[in-house]
C-alpha positions as CSV (number, residue, x, y, z in Angstrom):
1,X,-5.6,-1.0,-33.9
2,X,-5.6,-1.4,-30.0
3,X,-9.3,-2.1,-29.4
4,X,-10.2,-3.2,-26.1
5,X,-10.9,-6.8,-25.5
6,X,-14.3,-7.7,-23.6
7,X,-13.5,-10.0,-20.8
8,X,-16.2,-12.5,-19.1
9,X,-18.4,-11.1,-16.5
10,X,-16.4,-11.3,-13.2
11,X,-17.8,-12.1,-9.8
12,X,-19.0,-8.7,-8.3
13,X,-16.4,-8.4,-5.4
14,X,-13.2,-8.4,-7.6
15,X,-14.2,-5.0,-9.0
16,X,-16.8,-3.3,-6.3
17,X,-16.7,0.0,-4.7
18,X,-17.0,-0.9,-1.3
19,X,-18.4,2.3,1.3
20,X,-17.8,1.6,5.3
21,X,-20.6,2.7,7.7
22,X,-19.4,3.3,10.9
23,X,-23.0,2.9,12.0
24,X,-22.4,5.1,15.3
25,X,-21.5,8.1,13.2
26,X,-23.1,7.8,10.1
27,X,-26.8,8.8,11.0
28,X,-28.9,9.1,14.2
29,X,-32.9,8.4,13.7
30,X,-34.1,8.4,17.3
31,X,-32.7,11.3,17.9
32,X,-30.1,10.0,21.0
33,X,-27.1,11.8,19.5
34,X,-25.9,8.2,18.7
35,X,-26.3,6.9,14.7
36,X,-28.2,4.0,14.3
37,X,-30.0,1.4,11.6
38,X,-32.6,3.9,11.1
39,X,-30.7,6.8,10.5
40,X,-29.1,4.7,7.9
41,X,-31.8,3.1,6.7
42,X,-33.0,7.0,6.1
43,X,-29.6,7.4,3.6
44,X,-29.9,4.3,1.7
45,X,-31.0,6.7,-1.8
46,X,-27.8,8.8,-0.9
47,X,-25.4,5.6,-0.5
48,X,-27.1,4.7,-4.4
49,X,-26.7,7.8,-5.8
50,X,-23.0,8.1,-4.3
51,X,-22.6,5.1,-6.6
52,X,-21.2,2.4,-4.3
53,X,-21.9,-1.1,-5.0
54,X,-21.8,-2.7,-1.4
55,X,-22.0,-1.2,2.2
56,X,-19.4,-2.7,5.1
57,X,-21.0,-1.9,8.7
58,X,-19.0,-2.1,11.5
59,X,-20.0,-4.2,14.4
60,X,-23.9,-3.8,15.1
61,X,-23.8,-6.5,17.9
62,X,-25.3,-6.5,21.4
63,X,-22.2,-5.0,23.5
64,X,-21.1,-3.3,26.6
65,X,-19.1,-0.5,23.9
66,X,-15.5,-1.0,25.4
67,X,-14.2,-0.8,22.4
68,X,-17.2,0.6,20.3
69,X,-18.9,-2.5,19.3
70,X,-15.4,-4.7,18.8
71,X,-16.1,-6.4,22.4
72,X,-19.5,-8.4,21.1
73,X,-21.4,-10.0,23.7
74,X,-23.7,-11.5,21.7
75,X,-23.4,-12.2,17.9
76,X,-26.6,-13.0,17.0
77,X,-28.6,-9.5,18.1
78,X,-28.3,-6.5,17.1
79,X,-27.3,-3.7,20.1
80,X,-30.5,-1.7,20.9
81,X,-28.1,1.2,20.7
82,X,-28.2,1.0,16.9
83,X,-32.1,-1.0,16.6
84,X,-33.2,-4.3,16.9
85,X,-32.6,-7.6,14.7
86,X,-36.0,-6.8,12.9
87,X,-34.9,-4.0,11.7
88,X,-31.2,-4.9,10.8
89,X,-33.3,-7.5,8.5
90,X,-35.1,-4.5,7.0
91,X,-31.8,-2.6,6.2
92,X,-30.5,-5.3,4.4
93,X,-33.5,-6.0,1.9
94,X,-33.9,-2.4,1.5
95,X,-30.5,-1.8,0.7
96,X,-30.8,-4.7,-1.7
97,X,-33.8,-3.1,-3.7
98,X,-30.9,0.0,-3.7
99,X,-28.9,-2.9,-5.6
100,X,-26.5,-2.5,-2.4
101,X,-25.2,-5.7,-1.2
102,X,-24.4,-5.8,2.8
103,X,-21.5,-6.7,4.3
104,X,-21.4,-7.3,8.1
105,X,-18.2,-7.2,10.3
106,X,-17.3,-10.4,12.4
107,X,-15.2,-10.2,15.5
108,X,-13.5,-13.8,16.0
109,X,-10.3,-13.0,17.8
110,X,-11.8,-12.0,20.5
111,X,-15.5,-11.7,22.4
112,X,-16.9,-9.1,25.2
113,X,-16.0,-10.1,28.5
114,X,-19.8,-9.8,29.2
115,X,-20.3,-12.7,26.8
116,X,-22.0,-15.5,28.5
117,X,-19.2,-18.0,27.5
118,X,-16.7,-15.7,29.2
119,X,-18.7,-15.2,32.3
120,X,-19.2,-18.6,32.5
121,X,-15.3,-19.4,32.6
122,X,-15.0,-16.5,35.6
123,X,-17.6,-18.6,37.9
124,X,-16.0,-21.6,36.7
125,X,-12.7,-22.7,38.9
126,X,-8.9,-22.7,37.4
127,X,-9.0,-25.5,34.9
128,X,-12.6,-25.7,34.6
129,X,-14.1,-26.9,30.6
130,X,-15.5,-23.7,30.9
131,X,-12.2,-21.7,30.7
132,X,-11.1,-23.5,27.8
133,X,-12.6,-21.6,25.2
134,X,-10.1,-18.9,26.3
135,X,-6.8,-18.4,27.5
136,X,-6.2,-18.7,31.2
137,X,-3.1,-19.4,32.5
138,X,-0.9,-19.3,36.0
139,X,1.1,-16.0,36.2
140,X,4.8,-16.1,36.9
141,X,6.7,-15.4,40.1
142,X,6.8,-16.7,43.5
143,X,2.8,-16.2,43.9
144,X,1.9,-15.9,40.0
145,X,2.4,-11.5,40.4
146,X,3.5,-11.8,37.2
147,X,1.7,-12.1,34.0
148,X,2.6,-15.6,31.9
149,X,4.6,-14.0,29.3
150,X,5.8,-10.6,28.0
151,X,3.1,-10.3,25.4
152,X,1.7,-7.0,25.2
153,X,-2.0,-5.1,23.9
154,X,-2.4,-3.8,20.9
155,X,-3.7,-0.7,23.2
156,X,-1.1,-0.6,25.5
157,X,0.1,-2.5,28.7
158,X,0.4,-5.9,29.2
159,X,-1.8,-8.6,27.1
160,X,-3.1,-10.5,30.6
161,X,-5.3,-9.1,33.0
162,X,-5.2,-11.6,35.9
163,X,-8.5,-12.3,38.0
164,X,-10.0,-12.3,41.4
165,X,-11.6,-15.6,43.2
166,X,-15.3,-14.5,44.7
167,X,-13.3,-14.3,48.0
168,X,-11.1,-11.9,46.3
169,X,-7.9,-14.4,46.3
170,X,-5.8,-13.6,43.2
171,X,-6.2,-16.1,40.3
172,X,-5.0,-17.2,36.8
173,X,-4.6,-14.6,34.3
174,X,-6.3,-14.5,30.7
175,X,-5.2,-13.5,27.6
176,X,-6.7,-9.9,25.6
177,X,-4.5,-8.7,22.8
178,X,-6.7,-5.8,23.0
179,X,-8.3,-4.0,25.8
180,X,-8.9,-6.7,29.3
181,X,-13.3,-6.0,27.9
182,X,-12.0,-8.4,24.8
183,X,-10.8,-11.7,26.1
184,X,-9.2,-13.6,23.0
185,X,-10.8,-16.8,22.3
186,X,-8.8,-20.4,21.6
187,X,-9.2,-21.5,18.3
188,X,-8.1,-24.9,19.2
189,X,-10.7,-25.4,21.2
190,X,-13.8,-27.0,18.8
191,X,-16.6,-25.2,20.1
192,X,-15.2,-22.3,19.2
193,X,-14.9,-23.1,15.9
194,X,-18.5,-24.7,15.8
195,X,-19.8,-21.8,17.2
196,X,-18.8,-19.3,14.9
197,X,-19.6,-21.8,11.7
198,X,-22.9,-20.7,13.3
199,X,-22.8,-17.2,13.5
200,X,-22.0,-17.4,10.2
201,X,-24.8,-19.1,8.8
202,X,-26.8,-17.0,11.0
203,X,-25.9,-13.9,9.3
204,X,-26.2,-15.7,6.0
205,X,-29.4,-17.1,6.6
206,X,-30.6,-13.4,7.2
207,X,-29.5,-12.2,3.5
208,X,-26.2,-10.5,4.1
209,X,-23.7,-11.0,1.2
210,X,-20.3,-11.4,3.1
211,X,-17.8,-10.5,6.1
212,X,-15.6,-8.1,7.2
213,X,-12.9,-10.3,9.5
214,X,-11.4,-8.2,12.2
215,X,-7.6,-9.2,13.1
216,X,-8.2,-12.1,10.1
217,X,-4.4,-12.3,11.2
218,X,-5.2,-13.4,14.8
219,X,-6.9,-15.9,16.1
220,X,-4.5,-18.9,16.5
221,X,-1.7,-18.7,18.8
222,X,1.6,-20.8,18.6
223,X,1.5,-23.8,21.2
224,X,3.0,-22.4,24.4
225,X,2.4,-19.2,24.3
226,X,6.2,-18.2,24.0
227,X,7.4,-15.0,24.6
228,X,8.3,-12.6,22.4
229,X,11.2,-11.5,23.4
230,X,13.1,-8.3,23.4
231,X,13.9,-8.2,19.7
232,X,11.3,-9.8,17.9
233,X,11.3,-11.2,14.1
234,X,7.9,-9.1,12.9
235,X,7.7,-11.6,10.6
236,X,7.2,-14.4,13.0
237,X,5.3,-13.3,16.2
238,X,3.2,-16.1,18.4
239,X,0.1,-14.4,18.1
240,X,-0.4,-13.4,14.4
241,X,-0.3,-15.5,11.1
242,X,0.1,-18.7,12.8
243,X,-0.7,-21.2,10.4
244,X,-3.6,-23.0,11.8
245,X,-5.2,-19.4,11.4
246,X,-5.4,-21.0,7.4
247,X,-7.3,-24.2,8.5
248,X,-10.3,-21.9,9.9
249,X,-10.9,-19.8,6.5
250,X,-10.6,-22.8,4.4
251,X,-13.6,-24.3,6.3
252,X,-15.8,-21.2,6.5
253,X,-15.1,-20.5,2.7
254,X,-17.2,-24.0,2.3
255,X,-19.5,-22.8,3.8
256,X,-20.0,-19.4,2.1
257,X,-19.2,-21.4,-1.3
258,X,-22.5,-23.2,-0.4
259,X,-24.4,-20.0,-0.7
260,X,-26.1,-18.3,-3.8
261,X,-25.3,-14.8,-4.8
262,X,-21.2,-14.7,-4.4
263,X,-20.8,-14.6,-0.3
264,X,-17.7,-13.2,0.9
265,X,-14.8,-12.7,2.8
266,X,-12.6,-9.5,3.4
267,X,-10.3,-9.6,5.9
268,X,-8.4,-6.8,7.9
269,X,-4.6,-8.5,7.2
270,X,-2.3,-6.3,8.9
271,X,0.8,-7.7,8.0
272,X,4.7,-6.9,7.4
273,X,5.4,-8.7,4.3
274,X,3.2,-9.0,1.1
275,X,4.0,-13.0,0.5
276,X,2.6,-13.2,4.0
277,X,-0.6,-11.1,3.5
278,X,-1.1,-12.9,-0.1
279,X,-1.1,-16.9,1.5
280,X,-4.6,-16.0,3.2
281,X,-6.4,-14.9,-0.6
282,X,-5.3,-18.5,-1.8
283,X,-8.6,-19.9,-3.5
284,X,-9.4,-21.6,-1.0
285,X,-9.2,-18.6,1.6
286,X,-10.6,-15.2,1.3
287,X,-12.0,-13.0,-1.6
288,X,-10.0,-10.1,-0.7
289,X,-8.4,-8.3,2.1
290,X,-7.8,-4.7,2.8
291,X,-4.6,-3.2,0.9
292,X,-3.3,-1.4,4.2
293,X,0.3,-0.8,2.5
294,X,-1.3,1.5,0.3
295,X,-3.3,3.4,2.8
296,X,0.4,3.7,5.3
297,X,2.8,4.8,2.2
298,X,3.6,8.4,1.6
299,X,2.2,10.4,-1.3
300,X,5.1,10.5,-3.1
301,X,5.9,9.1,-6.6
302,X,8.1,6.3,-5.9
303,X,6.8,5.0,-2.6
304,X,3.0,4.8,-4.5
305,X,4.9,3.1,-7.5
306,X,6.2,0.7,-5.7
307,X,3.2,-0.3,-3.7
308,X,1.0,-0.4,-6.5
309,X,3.5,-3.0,-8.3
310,X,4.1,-5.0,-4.5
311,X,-0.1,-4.9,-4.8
312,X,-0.4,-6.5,-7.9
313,X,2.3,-8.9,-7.9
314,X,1.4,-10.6,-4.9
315,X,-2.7,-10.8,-6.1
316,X,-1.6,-12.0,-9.3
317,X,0.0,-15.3,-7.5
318,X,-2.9,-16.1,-5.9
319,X,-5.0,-15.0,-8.6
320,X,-7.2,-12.7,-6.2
321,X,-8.3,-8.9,-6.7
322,X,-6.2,-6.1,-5.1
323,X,-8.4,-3.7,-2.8
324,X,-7.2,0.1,-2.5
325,X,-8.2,2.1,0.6
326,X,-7.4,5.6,1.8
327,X,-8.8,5.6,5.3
328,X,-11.1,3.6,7.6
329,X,-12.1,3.9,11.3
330,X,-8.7,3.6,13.1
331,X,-6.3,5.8,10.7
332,X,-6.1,9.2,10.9
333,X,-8.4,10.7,7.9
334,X,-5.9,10.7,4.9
335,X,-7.1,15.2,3.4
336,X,-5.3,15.3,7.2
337,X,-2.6,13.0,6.5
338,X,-1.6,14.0,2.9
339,X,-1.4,18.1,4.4
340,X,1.5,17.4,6.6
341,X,5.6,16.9,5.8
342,X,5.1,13.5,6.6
343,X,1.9,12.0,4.7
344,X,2.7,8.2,5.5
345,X,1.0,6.7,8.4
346,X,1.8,4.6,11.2
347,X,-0.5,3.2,13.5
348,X,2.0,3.6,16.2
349,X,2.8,6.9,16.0
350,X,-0.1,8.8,14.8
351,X,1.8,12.3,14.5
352,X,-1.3,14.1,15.7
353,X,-1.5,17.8,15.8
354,X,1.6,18.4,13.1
355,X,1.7,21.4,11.0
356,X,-1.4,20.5,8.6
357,X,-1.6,22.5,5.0
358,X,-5.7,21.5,4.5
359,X,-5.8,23.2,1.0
360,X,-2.9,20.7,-0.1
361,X,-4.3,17.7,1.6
362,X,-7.6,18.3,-0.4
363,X,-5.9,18.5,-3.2
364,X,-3.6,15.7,-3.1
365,X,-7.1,13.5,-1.4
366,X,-8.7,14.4,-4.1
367,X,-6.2,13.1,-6.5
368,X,-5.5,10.0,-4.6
369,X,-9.4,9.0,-4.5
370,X,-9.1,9.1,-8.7
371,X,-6.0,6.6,-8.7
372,X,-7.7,4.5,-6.5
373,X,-10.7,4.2,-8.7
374,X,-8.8,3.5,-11.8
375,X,-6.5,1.1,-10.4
376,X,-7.6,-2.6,-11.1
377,X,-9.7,-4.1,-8.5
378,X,-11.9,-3.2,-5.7
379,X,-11.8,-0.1,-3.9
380,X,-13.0,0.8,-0.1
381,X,-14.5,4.5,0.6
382,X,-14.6,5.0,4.6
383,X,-17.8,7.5,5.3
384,X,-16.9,11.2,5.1
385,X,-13.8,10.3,2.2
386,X,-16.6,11.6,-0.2
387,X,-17.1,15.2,1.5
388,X,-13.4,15.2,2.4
389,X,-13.7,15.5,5.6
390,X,-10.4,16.1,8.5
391,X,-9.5,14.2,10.9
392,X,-10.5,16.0,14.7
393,X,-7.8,16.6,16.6
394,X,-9.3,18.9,19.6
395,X,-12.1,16.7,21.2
396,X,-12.2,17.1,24.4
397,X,-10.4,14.6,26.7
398,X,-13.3,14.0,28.8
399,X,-15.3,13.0,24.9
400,X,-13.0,10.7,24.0
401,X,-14.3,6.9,24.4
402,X,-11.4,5.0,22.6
403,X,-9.9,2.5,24.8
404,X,-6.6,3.4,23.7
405,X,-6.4,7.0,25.0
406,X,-7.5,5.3,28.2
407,X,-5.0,2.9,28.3
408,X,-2.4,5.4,27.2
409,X,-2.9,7.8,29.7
410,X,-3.6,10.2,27.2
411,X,-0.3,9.9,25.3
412,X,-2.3,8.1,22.8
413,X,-4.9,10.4,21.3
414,X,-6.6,7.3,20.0
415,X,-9.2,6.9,16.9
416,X,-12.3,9.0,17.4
417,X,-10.9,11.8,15.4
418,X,-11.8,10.0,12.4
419,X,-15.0,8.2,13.9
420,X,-16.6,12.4,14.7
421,X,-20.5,12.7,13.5
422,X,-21.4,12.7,9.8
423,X,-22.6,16.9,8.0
424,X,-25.6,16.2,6.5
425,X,-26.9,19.6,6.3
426,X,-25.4,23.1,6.7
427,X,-27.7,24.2,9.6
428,X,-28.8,22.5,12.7
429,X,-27.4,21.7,15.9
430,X,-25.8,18.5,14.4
431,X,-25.5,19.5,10.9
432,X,-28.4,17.2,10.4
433,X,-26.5,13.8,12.0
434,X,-29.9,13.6,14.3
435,X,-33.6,15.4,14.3
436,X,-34.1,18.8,15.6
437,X,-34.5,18.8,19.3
438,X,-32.4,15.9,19.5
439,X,-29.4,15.0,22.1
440,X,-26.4,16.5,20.8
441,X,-24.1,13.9,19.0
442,X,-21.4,11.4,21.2
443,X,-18.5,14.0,19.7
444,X,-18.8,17.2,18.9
445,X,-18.6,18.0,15.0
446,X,-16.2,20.9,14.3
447,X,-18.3,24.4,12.8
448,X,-16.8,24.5,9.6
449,X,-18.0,21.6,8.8
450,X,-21.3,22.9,7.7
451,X,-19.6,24.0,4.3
452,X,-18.4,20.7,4.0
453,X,-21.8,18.6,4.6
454,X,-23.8,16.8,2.2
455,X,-26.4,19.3,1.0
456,X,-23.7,21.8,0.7
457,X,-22.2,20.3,-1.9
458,X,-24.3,18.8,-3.8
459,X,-25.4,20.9,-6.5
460,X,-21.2,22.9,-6.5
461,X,-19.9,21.1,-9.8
462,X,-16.6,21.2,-8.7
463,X,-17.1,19.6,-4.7
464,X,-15.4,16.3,-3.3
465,X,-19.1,14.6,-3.0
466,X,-19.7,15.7,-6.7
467,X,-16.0,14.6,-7.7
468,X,-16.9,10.8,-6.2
469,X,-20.3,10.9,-7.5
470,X,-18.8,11.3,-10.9
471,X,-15.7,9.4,-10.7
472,X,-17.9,6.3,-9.2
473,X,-20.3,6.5,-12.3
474,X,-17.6,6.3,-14.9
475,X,-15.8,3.6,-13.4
476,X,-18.7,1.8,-13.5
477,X,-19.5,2.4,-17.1
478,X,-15.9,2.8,-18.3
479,X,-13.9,0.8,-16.5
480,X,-15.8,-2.4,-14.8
481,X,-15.1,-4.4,-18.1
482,X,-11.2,-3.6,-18.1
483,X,-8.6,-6.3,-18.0
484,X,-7.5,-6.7,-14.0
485,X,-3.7,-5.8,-15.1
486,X,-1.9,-2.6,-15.6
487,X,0.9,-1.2,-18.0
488,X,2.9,1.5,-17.2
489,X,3.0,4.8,-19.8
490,X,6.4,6.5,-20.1
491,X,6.1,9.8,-18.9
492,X,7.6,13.0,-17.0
493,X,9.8,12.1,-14.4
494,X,7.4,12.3,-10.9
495,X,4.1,11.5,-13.5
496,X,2.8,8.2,-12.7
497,X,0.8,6.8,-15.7
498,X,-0.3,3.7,-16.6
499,X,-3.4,2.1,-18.8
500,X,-5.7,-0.6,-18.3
501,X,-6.0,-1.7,-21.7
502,X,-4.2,0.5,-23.8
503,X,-7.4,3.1,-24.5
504,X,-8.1,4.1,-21.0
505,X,-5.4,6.0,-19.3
506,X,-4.7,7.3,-15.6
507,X,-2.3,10.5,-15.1
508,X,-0.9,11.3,-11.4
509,X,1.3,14.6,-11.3
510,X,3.4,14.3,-8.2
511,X,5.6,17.0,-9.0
512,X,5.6,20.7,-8.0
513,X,4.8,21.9,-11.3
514,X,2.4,21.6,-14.4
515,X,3.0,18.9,-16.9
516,X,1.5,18.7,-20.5
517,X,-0.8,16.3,-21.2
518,X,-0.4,13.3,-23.6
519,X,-1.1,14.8,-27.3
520,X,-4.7,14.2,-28.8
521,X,-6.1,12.3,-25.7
522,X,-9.5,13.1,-24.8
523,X,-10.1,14.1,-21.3
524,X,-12.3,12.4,-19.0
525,X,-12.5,13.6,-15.3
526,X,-9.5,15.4,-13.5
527,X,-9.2,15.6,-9.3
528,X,-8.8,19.7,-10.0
529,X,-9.2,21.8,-13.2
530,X,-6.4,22.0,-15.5
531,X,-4.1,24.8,-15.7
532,X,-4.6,25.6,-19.3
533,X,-3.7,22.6,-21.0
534,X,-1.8,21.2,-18.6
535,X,-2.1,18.7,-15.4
536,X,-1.1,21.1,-12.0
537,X,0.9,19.3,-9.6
538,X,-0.8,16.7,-7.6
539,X,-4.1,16.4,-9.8
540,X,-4.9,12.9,-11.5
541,X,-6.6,12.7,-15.0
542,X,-8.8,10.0,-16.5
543,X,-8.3,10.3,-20.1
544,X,-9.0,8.3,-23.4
545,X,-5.7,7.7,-25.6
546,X,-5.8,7.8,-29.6
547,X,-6.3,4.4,-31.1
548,X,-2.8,3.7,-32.2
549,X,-1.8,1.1,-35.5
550,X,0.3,-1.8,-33.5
């Protein structure tokens, strides 16, 4: 008989359900038309009853908001756009009687260039201590015109912005791999590293249960800054997953490992290869890091096959947990995505404004959210995933605050499609995102969203917010205590089907027509109802197999 084997009580990261608050967007309690700590504070019973075990906040810091929080100008307070630190202390022991750990984003690439450290090094003359904590540099040409190498933003243009002597004489140039509000910081320099040893404790100190890394990728630099070059190797640029980036989280994981309760790391590892991506979840390293092939491949049978097996391969050598994420705050929402011919994504070419069927992306989100769930390991919901929500692609120019529209000229449409104002309710000026009487919201939230808000679906049995609710409950019950492996079922060509431990079993119909379901298996949960007795196209089921004699 194939009974399935208990295994020991795991550490809660390698299985949790992990929900992203873009604190800006989520909920606004002072009524500003920005979301803050006490709007969320105000959800916490919703975030319980969704069923998540852990929340992931974007940046809260002080900041100028060049890049909507990501420029931090002070790491250690809370931006009195979103609250105060008193009250960011509040959030995180209420959401702890929720039994909802916090995990805080941490921004070490790169600082604001308000940060004292960095206005500091622009008072400071070429060469100063002070500008050692960064990267300033002589430009190239007869009078340094040019910038010291070819390296170029994430957000467009050139990497070096160069600067201006008090008696407006042209000076060195410094580095920013993002917008020039974000100087990057030099990891070789040992304050630096001290400094942020510090934050971390901080934050620690305070009750919050791990870290979000942004660019865990960046950070060190190869010596000399070389260029790049007009054919680069992806694999091997100077300014991402240079080795000495390793050195840094093997010391901050001693420091985490020094804390009760499970502290962790996530990191946002955006890079090319899987062996490459897997070397920074060494043991040593961090807990987890976001899965971002499987957000960026099409919805397609072989493409998800193969990503789910590329997934668990390269976990499995390092012996960490594979996360699974649909969207997050800089993709384009994936209802929107999986509508379109093309339903891959590319961060560099964001195909906005294609033909969009919403009915199919809705179904195919839907049925993506339930192989996500049932897939072994953690799994990431971006606010909004759970009332399938669009991406916006008509705000305004003159709305739009991402840095890399600006820096684009407008060619880039940017992010903020995906970052629009939470539907609470189905009336309202802002759909409930802020008090009545209040400032309208920092984007405008499209009309039809009212059907899609909270309150509106939650009491419709067969709604996305219901469909989450539901599908987080049972993988809680159901499948927490699974074995962290998978094993492929044979099945129609275009069906992907696998179980976790030969009783549990997960059915994805990528085909274009109904398929039968396996004989005398009980049904557990489907993405949409079945046609009959069979699975429509691009519907996953949850269903319990037949105890077989092996």
């Amino acid at each position: 008989m194939n009974t399935p084997t208990a295994r020991p009580a795991q550490p809660w990261w390698r299985t949790a359900a992990i929900y992203q608050v873009y604190v800006r967007s989520f909920a606004d309690g002072n009524g500003d038309g920005v979301g803050d700590l006490a709007g969320v504070r105000s959800r916490l019973p919703y975030l319980r009853d969704l069923g998540v075990d852990a929340l992931w906040f974007n940046p809260w810091y002080r900041s100028p908001m060049a890049d909507g929080g990501y420029d931090v100008a002070d790491y250690r307070d809370i931006d009195p756009l979103f609250g105060t630190l008193a009250e960011a202390r509040e959030l995180i022991a209420e959401a702890h009687e929720h039994g909802l750990r916090v995990i805080v984003d941490l921004v070490p690439n790169h600082c604001s260039d308000q940060h004292p450290w960095f206005r500091e090094a622009l008072a400071a003359a070429p060469g100063a201590p002070e500008r050692e904590r960064f990267w300033f540099a002589p430009g190239k040409g007869e009078s340094g015109q040019l910038p010291p190498n070819d390296w170029q933003s994430y957000f467009g243009g050139p990497a070096w912005t160069r600067t201006t002597g008090p008696d407006g004489t042209p000076g060195d140039w410094y580095l920013h791999l993002f917008a020039p509000e974000q100087p990057d910081l030099n990891w070789e320099h040992p304050e630096v590293r001290t400094e942020f040893e510090s934050v971390l404790r901080f934050w620690l100190d305070r009750g919050v249960d791990g870290f979000r890394i942004d660019v865990a990728h960046g950070l060190a630099k190869k010596p000399g800054l070389p260029d790049v070059g007009p054919d680069p190797d992806v694999t091997d640029l100077p300014y991402q997953d240079v080795d000495a980036v390793h050195e840094v989280y093997r010391s901050w994981r001693k420091i985490t490992d020094g804390y009760p309760g499970e502290r962790v790391f996530v990191g946002e590892v955006w890079l090319p290869t899987p062996e490459q991506f897997a070397r920074y979840l060494r043991p040593d390293e961090l807990h987890s890091a976001f899965n971002f092939e499987f957000l960026c491949c099409a919805w397609e049978f072989d493409a998800v096959k193969d990503v789910v097996d590329a997934t668990l391969a390269a976990h499995a050598e390092v012996g960490a947990p594979p996360t699974w994420v649909l969207s997050n705050h800089d993709t384009i929402r994936h209802v929107t995505r999986y509508g379109r011919e093309d339903t891959s994504f590319d961060m560099g070419d964001k195909r906005l404004g294609a033909p969009t069927d919403r009915e199919l992306g809705l179904r195919r989100a839907r049925a993506a959210a339930l192989l996500t769930m049932a897939l072994p390991g953690g799994v990431y919901v971006y606010q909004g995933d759970e009332l399938a929500l669009s991406e916006v692609e008509d705000l305004p120019d003159e709305l739009i605050q991402d840095p890399t529209f600006v820096r684009s000229g407008g060619a880039d449409r940017g992010r903020d499609g995906c970052r629009v104002p939470l539907p609470w309710t189905a009336d309202g000026a802002s759909l409930g995102f802020s008090p009545d009487g209040a400032a309208a919201p920092w984007l405008p939230q499209p009309a039809d969203w009212a059907g899609l808000s909270a309150t509106a679906q939650d009491a419709d049995p067969h709604s996305a917010l219901t469909l989450y609710r539901t599908a987080l409950r049972l993988r809680r019950t159901e499948l927490a205590a699974l074995p962290e492996t998978l094993t492929w079922l044979p099945a129609d060509p275009g069906t992907l089907a696998f179980t976790r431990d030969g009783s549990f079993a997960c059915l994805v119909n990528f085909t274009d027509r109904p398929l039968p379901l396996p004989a005398d298996s009980t049904l557990l949960l489907t993405s949409t109802p079945l046609d009959g007795t069979l699975l429509p196209p691009d519907t996953c089921a949850w269903l319990r197999l037949p105890a077989t004699d092996n």
